[in-house]
Residue frames as qw, qx, qy, qz and C-alpha x, y, z in Angstrom:
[[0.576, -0.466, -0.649, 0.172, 126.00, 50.31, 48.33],
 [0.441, -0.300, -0.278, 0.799, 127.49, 53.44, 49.93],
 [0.005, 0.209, 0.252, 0.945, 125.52, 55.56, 47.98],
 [0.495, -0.418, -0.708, -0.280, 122.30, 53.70, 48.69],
 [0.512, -0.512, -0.556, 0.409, 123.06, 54.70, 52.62],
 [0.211, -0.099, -0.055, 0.971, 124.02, 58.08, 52.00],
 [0.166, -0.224, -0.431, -0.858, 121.09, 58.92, 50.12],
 [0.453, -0.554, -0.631, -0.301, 118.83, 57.37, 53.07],
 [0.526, -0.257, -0.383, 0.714, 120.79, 58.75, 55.28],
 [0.073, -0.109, 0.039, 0.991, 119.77, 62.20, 53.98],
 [0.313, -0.420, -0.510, -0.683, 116.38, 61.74, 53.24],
 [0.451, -0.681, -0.566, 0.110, 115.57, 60.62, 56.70],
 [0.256, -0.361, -0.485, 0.754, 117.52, 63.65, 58.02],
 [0.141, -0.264, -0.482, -0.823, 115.29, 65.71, 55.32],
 [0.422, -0.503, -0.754, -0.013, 112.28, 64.06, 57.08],
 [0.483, -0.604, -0.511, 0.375, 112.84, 65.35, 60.39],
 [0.252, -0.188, 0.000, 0.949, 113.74, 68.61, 59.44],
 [0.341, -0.354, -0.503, -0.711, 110.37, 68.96, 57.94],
 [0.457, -0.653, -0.493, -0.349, 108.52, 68.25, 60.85],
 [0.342, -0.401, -0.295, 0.797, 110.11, 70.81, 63.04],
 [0.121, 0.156, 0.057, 0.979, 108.84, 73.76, 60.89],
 [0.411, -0.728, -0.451, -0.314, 105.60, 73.65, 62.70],
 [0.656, -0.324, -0.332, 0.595, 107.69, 73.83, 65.89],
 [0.449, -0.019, -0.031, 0.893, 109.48, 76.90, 64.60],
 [0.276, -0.699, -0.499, -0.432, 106.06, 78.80, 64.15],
 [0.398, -0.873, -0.261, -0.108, 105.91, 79.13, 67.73],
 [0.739, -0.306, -0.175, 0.574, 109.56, 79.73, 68.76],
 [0.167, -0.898, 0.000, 0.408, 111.30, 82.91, 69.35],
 [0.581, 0.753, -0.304, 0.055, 113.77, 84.36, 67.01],
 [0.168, 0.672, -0.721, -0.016, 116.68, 83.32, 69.10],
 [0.802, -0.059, 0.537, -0.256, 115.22, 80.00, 69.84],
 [0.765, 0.628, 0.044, -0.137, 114.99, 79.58, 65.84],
 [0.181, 0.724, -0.633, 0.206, 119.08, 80.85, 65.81],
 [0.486, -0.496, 0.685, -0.223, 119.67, 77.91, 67.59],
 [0.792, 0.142, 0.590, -0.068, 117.73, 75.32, 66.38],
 [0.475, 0.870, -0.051, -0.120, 119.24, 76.49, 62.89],
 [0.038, -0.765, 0.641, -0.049, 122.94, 76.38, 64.32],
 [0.616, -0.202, 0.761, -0.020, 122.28, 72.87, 65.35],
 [0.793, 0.566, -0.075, -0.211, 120.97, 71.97, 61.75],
 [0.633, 0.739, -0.225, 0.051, 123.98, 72.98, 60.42],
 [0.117, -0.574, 0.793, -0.168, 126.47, 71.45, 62.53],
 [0.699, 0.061, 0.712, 0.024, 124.58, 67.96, 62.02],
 [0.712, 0.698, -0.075, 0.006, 124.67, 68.49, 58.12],
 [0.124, 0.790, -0.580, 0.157, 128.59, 69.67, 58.38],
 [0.468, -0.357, 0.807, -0.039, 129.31, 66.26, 60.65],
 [0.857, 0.112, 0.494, -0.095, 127.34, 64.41, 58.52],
 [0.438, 0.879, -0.168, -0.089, 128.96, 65.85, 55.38],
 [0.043, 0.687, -0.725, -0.011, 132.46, 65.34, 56.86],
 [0.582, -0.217, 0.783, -0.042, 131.80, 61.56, 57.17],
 [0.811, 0.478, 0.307, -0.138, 130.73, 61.01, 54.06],
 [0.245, 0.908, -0.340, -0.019, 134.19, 62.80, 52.76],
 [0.535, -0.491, 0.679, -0.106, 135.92, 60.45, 55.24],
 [0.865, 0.230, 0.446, -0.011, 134.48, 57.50, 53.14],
 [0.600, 0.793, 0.100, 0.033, 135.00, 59.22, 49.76],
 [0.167, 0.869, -0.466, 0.019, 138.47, 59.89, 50.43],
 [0.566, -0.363, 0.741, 0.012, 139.55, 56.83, 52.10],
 [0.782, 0.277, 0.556, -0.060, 137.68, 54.96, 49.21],
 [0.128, -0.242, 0.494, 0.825, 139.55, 57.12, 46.39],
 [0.220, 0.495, 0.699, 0.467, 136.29, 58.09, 44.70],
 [0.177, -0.707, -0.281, 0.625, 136.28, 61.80, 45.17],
 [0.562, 0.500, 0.295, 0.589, 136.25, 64.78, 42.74],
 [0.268, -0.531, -0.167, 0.787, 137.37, 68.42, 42.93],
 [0.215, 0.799, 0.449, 0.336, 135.03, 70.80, 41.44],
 [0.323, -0.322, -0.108, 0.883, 136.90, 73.75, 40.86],
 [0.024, 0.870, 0.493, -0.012, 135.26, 77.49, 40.42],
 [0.064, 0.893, -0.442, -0.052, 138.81, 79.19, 40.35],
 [0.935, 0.097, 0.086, 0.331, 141.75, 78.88, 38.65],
 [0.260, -0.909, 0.264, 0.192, 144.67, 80.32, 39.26],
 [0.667, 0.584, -0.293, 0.359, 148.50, 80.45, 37.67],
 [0.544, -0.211, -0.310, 0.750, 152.32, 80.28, 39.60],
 [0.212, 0.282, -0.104, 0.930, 151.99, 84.15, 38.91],
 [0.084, 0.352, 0.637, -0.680, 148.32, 84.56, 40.70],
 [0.272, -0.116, -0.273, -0.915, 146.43, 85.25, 37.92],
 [0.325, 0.152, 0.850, -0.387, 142.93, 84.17, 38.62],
 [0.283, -0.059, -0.640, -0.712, 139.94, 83.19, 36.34],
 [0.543, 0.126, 0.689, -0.464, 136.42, 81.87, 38.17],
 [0.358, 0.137, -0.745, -0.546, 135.21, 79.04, 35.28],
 [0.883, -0.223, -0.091, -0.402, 132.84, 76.17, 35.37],
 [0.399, -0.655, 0.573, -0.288, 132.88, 73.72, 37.72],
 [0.873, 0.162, 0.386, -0.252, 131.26, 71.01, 35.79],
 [0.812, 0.570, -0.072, 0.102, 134.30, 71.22, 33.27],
 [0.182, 0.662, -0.572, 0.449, 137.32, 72.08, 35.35],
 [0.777, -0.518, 0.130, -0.333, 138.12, 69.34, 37.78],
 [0.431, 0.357, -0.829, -0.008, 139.81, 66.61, 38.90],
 [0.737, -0.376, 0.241, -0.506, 138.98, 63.47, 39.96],
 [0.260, -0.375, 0.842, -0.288, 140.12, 60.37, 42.04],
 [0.909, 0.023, -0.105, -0.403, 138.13, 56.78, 40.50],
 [0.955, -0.235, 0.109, 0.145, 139.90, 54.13, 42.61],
 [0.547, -0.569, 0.238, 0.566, 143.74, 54.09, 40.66],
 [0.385, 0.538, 0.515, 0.546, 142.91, 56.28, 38.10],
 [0.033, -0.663, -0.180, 0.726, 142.85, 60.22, 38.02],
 [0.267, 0.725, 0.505, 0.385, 140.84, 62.43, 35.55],
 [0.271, -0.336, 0.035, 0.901, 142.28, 66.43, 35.03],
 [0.464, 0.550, 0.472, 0.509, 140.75, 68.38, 33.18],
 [0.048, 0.417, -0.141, -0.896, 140.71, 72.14, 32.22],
 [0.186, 0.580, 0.650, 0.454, 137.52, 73.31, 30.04],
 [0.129, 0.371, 0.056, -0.918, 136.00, 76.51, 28.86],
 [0.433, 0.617, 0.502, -0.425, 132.20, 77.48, 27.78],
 [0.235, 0.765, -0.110, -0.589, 133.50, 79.43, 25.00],
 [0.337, 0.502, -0.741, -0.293, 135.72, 77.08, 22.23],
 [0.983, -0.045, 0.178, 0.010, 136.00, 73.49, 21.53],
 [0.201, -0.762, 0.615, -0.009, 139.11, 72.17, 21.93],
 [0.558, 0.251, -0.759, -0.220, 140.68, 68.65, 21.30],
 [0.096, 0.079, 0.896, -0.426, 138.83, 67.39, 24.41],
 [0.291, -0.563, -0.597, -0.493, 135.28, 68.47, 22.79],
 [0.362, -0.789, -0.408, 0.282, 135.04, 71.21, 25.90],
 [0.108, 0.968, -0.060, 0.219, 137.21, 73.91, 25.05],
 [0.358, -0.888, 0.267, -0.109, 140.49, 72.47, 26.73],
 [0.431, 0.430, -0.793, 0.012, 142.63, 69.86, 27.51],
 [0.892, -0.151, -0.024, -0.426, 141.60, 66.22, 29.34],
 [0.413, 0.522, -0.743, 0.063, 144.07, 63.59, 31.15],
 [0.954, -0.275, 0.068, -0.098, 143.45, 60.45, 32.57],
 [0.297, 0.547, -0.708, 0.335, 146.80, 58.93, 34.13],
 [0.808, -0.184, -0.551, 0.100, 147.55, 56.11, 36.69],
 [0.505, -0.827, 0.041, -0.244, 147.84, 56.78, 40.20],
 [0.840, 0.038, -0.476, 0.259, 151.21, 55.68, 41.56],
 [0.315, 0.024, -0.563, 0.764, 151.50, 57.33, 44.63],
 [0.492, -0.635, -0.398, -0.444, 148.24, 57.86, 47.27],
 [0.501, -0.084, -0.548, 0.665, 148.86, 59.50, 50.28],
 [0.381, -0.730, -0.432, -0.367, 146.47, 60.97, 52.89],
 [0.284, -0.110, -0.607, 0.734, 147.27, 62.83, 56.05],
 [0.336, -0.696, -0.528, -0.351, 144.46, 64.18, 58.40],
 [0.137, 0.451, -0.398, 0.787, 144.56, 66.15, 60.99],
 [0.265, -0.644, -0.715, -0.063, 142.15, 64.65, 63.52],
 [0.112, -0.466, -0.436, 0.762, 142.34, 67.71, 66.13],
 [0.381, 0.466, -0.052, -0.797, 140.88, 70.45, 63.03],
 [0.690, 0.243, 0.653, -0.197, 139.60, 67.31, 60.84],
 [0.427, 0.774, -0.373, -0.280, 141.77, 68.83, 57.36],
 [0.904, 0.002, 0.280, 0.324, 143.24, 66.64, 54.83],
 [0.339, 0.744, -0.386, -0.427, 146.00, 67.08, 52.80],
 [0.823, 0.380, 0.338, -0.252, 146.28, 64.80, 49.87],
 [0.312, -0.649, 0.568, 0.399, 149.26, 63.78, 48.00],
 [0.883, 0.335, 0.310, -0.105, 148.90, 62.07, 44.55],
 [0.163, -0.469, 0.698, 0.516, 151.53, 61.20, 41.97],
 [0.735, 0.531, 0.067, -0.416, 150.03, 60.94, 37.87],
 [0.331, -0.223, 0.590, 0.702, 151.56, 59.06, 35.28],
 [0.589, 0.652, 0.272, -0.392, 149.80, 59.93, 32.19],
 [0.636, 0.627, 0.291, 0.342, 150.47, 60.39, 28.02],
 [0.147, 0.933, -0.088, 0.317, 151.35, 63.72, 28.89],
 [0.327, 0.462, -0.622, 0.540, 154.30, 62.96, 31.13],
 [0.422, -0.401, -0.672, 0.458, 154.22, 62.46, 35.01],
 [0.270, -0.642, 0.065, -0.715, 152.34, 65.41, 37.57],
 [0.251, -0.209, -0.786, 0.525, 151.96, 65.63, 41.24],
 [0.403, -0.667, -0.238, -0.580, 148.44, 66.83, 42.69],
 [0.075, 0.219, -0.505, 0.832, 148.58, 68.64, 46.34],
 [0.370, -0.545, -0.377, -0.651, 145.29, 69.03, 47.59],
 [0.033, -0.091, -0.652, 0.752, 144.58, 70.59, 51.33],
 [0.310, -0.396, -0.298, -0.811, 140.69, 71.00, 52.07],
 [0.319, -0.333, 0.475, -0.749, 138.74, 71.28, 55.28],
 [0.419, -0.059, 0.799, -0.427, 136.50, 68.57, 57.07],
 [0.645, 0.399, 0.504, -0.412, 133.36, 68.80, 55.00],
 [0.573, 0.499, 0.613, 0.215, 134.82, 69.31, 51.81],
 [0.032, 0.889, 0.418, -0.183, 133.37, 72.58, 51.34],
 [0.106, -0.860, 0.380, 0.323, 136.76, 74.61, 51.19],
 [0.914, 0.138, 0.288, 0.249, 139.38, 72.46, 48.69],
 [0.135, 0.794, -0.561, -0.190, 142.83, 74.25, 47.13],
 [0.904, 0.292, 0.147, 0.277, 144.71, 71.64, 44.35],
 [0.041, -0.750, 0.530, 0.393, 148.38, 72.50, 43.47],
 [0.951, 0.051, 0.209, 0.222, 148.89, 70.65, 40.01],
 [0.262, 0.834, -0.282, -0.396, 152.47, 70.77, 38.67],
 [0.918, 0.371, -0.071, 0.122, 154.00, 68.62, 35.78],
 [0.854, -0.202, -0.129, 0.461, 157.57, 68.36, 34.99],
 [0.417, 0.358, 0.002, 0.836, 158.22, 71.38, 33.84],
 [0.155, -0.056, -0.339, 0.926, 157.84, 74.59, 35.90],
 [0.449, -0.365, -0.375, -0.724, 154.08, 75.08, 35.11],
 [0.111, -0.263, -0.880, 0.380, 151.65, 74.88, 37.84],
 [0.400, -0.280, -0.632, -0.602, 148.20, 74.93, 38.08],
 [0.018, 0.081, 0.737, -0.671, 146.13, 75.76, 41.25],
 [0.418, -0.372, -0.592, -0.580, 142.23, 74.86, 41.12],
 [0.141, -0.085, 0.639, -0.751, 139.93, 76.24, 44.22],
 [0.618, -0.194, -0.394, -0.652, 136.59, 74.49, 44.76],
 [0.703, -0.298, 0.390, -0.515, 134.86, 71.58, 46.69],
 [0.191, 0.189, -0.962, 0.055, 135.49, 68.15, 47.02],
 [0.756, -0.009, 0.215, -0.618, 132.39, 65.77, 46.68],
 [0.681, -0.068, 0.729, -0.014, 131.93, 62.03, 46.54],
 [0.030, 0.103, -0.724, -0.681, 132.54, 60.74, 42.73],
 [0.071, 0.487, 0.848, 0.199, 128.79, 59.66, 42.77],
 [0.014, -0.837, -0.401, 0.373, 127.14, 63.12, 43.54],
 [0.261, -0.377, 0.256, 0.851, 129.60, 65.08, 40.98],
 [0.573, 0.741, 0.340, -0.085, 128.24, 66.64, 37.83],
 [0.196, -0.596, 0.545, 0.557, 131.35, 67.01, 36.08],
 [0.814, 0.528, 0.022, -0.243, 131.45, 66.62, 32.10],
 [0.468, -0.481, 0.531, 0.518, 134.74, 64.73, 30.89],
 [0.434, 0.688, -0.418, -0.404, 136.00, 65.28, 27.57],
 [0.875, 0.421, -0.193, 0.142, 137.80, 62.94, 25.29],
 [0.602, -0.627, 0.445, 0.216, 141.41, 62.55, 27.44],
 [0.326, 0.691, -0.618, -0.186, 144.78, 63.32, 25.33],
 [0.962, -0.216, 0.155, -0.057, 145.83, 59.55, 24.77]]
């Protein structure tokens, strides 16, 4: 149902953005710079409410595009195989790579675990969450961090398990129904 509005939600603003570009024909250049700025600050609100939903509703994923180690290495991977995601009280990890197959059939490693700890804080004045989760899983317990901005758009994960390893994944944060993530086969 929530998709069903989003998706008319965005065609109609699609609509009306189409029949301004006669408009823009005759405007000036800084006339355009405006009417441009305003676009994108009604995308960006509308964006951040749709996050609002997706996060309250726990059906969010983080598509990450970097990955990083405790020590800083960094790696930029896909985004559609490195994620995690939030499906009500269930969380999906993974870690994949283009290059190998692995015992997830992606090149990595795949955990699904049980949410027992969901905790949201917002900031309303700058409109950031940060995002507290607690995994159990096969593979032992983890805690996921996650701090990203209003729309989404910006998104930093801290996972770490029990042991000293940690895992930091930098990408966006999009509603679980718009993702294009691929999940492997999760370690059972």
């Amino acid at each position: 149902m929530k998709q069903i509005l989003l998706l008319t939600f965005l065609i109609g603003f699609s609509l009306s953005s189409f029949g301004q570009e006669k408009d823009e024909k005759d405007m000036t250049r800084k006339e355009r710079r405006a009417l441009h700025k305003q676009q994108q600050k009604e995308l960006s609100e509308q964006m951040a409410q749709i996050l609002a939903v997706s996060i309250d509703s726990k059906q969010w994923v983080l598509e990450a595009n970097t990955l990083s180690n405790k020590r800083g290495s960094t790696i930029n991977v896909n985004s559609s195989l490195n994620f995690i995601a939030v499906e009500g009280e269930e969380a999906f990890v993974q870690l994949g790579s283009n290059t190998g197959m692995g015992q997830n059939g992606v090149g990595g490693v795949s955990v699904r675990g049980n949410i027992t700890k969901y905790e949201v804080n917002k900031n309303e004045k700058k409109g950031t969450y940060y995002i507290t989760l607690y995994v159990s899983s096969a593979l032992g317990s983890f805690d996921i961090r996650l701090d990203c901005n209003s729309d989404g758009q910006i998104a930093n994960a801290t996972i770490q398990g029990n042991s000293s390893s940690r895992i930091n994944y930098r990408g966006i944060v999009v509603p679980l129904g718009q993702s294009t993530v691929y999940k492997g086969t999760p370690v059972i």
